[in-house]
MARPA-329313 format. One record per residue (C-alpha): residue in three letters; residue number from 1; x, z, y. Coordinates in steps of 0.1 Angstrom, whole numbers. Example, Ala and Ser with C-alpha at 12.3 -4.5 7.8 and 13.67 -1.06 7.14 Angstrom:
BEGIN
+---------+-----+-------+-------+-------+
| residuo | num |     X |     Z |     Y |
+---------+-----+-------+-------+-------+
|     ALA |   1 |   123 |    78 |   -45 |
|     SER |   2 |   137 |    71 |   -11 |
+---------+-----+-------+-------+-------+
This chain:
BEGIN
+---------+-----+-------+-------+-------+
| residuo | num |     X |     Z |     Y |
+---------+-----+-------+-------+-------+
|     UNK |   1 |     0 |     0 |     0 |
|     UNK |   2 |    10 |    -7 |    37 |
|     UNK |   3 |    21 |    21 |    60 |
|     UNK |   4 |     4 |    18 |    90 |
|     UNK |   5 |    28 |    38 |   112 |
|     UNK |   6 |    58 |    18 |    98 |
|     UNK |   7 |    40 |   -11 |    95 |
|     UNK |   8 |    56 |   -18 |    66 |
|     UNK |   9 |    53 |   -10 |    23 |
|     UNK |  10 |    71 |    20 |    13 |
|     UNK |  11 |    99 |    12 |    -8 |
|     UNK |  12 |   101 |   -25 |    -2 |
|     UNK |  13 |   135 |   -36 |    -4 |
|     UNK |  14 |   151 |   -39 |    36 |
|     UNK |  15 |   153 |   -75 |    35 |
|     UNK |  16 |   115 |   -84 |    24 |
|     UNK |  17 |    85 |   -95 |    49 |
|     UNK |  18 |    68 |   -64 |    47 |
|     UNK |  19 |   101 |   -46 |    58 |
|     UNK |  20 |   106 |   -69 |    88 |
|     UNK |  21 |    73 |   -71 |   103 |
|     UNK |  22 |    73 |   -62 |   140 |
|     UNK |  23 |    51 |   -31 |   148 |
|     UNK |  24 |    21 |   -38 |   168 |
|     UNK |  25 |    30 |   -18 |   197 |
|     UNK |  26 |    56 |   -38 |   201 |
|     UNK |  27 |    43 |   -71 |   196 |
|     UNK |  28 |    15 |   -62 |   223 |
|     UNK |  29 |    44 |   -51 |   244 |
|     UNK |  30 |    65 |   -82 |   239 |
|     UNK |  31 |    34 |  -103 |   246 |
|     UNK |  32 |    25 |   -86 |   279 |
|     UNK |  33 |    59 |   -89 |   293 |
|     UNK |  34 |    59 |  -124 |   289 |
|     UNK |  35 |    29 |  -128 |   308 |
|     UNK |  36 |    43 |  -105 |   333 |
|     UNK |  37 |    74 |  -131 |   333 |
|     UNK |  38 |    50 |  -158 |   341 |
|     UNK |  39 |    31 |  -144 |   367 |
|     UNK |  40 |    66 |  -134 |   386 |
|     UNK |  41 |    80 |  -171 |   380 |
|     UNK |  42 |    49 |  -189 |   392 |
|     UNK |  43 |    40 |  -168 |   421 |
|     UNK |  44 |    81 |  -169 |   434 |
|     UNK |  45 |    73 |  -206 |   423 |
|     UNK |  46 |    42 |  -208 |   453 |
|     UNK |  47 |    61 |  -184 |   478 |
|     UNK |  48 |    92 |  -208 |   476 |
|     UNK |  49 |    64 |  -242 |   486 |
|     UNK |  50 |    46 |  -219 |   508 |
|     UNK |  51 |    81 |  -211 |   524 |
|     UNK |  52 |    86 |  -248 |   539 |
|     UNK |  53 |    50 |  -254 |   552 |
|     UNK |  54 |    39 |  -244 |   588 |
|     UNK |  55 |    17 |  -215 |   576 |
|     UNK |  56 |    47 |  -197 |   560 |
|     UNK |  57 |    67 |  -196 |   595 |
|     UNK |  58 |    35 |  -188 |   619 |
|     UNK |  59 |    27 |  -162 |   593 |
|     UNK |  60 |    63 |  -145 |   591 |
|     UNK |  61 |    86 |  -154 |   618 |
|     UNK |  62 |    74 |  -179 |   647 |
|     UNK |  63 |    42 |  -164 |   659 |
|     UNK |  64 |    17 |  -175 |   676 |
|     UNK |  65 |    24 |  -214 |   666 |
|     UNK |  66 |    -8 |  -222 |   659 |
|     UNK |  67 |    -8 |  -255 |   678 |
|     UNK |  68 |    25 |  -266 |   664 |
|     UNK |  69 |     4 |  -259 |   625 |
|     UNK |  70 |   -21 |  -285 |   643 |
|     UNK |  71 |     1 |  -312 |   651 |
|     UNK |  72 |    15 |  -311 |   618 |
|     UNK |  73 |   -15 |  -313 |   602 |
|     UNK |  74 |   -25 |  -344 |   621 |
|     UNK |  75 |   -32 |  -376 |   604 |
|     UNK |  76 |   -28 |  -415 |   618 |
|     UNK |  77 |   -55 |  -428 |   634 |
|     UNK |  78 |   -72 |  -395 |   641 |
|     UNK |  79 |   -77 |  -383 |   679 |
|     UNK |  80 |   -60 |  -346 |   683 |
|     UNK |  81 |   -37 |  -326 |   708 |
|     UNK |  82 |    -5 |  -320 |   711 |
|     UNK |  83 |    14 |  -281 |   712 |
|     UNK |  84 |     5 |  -279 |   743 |
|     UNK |  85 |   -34 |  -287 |   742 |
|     UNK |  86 |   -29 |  -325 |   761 |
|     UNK |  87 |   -50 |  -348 |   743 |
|     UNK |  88 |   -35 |  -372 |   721 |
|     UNK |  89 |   -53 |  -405 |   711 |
|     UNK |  90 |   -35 |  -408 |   683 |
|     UNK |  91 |   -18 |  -382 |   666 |
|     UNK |  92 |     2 |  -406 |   641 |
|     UNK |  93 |    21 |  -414 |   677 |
|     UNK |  94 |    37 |  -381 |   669 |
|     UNK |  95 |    71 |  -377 |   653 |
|     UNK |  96 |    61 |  -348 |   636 |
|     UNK |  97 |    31 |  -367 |   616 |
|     UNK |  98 |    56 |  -394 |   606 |
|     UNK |  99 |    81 |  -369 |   594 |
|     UNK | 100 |    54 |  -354 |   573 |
|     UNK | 101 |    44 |  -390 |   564 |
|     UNK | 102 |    71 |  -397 |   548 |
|     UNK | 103 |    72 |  -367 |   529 |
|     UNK | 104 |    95 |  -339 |   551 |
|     UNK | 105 |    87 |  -305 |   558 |
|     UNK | 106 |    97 |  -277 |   586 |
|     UNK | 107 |   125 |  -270 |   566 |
|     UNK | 108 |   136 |  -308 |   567 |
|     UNK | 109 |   146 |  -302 |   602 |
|     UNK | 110 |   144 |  -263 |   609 |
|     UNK | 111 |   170 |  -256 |   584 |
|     UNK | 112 |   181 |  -220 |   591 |
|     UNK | 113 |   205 |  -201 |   567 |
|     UNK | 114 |   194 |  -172 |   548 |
|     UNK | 115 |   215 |  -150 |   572 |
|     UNK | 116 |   194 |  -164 |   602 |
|     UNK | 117 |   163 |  -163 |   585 |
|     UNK | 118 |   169 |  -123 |   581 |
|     UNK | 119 |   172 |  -117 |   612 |
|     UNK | 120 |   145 |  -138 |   628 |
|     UNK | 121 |   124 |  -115 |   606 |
|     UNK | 122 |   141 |   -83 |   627 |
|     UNK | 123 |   126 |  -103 |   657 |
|     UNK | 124 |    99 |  -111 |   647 |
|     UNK | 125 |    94 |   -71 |   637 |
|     UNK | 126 |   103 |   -60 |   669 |
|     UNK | 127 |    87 |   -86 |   692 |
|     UNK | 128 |   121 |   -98 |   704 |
|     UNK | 129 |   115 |  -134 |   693 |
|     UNK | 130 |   119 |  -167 |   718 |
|     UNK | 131 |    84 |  -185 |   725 |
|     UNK | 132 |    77 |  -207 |   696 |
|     UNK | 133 |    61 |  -237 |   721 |
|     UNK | 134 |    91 |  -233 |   747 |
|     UNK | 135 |   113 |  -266 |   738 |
|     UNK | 136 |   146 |  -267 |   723 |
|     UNK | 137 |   167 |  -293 |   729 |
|     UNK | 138 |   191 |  -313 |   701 |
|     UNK | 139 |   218 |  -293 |   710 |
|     UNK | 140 |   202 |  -260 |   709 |
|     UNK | 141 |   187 |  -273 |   671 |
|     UNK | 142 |   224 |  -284 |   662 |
|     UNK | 143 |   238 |  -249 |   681 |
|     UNK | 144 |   218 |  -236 |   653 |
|     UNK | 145 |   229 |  -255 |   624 |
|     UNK | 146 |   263 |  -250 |   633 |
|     UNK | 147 |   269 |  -292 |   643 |
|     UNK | 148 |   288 |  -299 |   667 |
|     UNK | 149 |   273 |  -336 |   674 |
|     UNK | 150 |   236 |  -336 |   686 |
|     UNK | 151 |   232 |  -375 |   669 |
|     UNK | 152 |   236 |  -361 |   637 |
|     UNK | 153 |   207 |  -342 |   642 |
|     UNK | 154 |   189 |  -377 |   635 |
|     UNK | 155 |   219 |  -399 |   624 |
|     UNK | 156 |   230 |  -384 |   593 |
|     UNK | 157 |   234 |  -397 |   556 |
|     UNK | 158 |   200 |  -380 |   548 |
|     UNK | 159 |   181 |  -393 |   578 |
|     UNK | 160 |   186 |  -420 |   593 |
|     UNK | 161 |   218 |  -433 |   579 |
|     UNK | 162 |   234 |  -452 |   605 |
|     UNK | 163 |   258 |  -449 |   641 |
|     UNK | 164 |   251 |  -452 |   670 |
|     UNK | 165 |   264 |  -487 |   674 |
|     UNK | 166 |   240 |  -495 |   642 |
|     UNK | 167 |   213 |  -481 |   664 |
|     UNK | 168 |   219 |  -501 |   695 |
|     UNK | 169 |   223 |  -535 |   675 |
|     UNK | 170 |   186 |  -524 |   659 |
|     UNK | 171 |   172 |  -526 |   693 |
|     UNK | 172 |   189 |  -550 |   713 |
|     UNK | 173 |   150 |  -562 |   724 |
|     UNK | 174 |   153 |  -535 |   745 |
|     UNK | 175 |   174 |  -557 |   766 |
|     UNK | 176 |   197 |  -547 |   792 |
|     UNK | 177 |   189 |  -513 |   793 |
|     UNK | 178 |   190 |  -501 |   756 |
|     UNK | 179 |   196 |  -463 |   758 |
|     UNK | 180 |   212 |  -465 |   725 |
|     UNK | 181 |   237 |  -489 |   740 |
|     UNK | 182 |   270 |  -466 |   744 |
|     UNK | 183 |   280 |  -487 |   773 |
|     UNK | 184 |   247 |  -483 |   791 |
|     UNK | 185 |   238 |  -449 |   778 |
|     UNK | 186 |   236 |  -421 |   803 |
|     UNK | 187 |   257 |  -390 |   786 |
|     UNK | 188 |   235 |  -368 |   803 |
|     UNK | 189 |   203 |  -379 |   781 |
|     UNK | 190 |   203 |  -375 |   744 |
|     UNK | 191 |   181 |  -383 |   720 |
|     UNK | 192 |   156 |  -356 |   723 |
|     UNK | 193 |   146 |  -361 |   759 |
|     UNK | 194 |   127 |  -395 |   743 |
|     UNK | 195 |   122 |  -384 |   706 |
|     UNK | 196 |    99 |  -354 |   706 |
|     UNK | 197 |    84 |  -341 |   680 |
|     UNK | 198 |    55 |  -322 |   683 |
|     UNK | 199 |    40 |  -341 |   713 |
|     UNK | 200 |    39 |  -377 |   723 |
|     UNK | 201 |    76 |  -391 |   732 |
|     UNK | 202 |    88 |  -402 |   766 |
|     UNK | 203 |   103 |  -427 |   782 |
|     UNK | 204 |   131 |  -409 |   800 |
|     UNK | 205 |   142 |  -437 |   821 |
|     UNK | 206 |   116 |  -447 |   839 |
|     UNK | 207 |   124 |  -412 |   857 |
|     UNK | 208 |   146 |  -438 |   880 |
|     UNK | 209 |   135 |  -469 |   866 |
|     UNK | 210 |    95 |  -478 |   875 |
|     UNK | 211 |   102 |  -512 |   857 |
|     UNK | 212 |   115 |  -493 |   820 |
|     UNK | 213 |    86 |  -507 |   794 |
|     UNK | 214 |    62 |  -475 |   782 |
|     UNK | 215 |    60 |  -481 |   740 |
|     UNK | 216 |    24 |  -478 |   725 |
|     UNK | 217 |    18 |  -439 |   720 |
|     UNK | 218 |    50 |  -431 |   747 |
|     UNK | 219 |    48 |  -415 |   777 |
|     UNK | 220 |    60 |  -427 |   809 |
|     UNK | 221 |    86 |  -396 |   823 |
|     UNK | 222 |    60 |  -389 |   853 |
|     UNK | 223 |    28 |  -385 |   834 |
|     UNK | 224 |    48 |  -365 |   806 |
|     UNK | 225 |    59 |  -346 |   831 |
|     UNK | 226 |    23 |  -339 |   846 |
|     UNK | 227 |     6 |  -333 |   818 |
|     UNK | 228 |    31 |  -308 |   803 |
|     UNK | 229 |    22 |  -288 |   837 |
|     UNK | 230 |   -17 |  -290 |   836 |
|     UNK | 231 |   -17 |  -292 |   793 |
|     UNK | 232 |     1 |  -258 |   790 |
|     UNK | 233 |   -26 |  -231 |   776 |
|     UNK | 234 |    -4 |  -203 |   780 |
+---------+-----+-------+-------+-------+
């Protein structure tokens, strides 16, 4: 007969079945820490997704950014607004809709170390955190990632992989004023004052030139620069 508290027949030899059968208890303890195992793995598994989308950082670090969640959330050929609450006709105009178009996340361009993500969680603790909508420039966003060249920001070999003479031959129809010519370019101006991300980009030469062409879904520098002045909820 079978010992119930051993589990196993009294005087079976070691090496038989009935000697090496596993006690309930501990099957029943085996099995539940393997669902415990799963559960851990697939919820650090949705924490690490949730960790590059918009709702992770307004949640944890960059509060409020509620209007930067909505511009990444946009879709082409949808009417929206902007961080700032201007209108935007289209909101596939936006960089930041492209990026996520083509299948980026925060994280894609916000790419903090796990040293600086620590301590923006201090901040964001104790309140001392910078304004989420204020505007950074490349610099600032390379300043962070430790490059020393704002291009690379964009021009890098997992971006857009090219220089900037690759760029300017791309858009010689610009004519004579292609801001990505080197020999035309201002070194004042880089590539953020026209790219922007989470509003419509702008057109920063015709700040001196009326005559510099306006691209479907740019700004002119003069309307940007009104509407970034009346737009502002804050």
């Amino acid at each position: 007969m079978t010992d119930e508290k051993n589990n196993a027949v009294p005087g079976a030899p070691a090496s038989s079945p009935a000697a090496r059968r596993v006690p309930r208890s501990r099957r029943k303890l085996a099995v539940a820490g393997a669902v415990v195992a799963a559960v851990v793995v697939a919820a650090g598994a949705g924490f690490w997704v949730w960790h590059e989308q918009p709702s992770f950082c307004n949640a944890i670090c960059h509060a409020p950014q509620d209007p930067i969640n909505a511009t990444y959330d946009g879709e082409p050929g949808q009417a929206g607004l902007d961080k700032w609450g201007n209108p935007v006709d289209d909101m596939g105009d936006l960089m930041v809709v492209q990026h996520k178009q083509a299948g980026l996340t925060c994280l894609s361009c916000h790419e903090p170390t796990l040293g600086q993500q620590v301590t923006e969680g201090l901040h964001w603790v104790s309140g001392d955190f910078e304004y989420p909508l204020d505007e950074r420039s490349l610099t600032d966003l390379n300043h962070y990632l430790q490059k020393d060249d704002p291009e690379s920001f964009c021009l890098n070999e997992g971006c857009h992989n090219m220089t900037r003479d690759d760029l300017a031959a791309a858009t010689t129809a610009l004519g004579k004023r292609n801001p990505h010519a080197t020999e035309v370019r201002h070194e004042q101006i880089e590539c953020g004052e026209c790219h922007k991300s989470h509003r419509q980009s702008v057109n920063a030469c015709s700040r001196c030139h009326d005559d510099a062409p306006i691209p479907d879904g740019w700004l002119g520098a003069h309307e940007a620069a009104q509407l970034d002045a009346s737009g502002f909820p804050y």
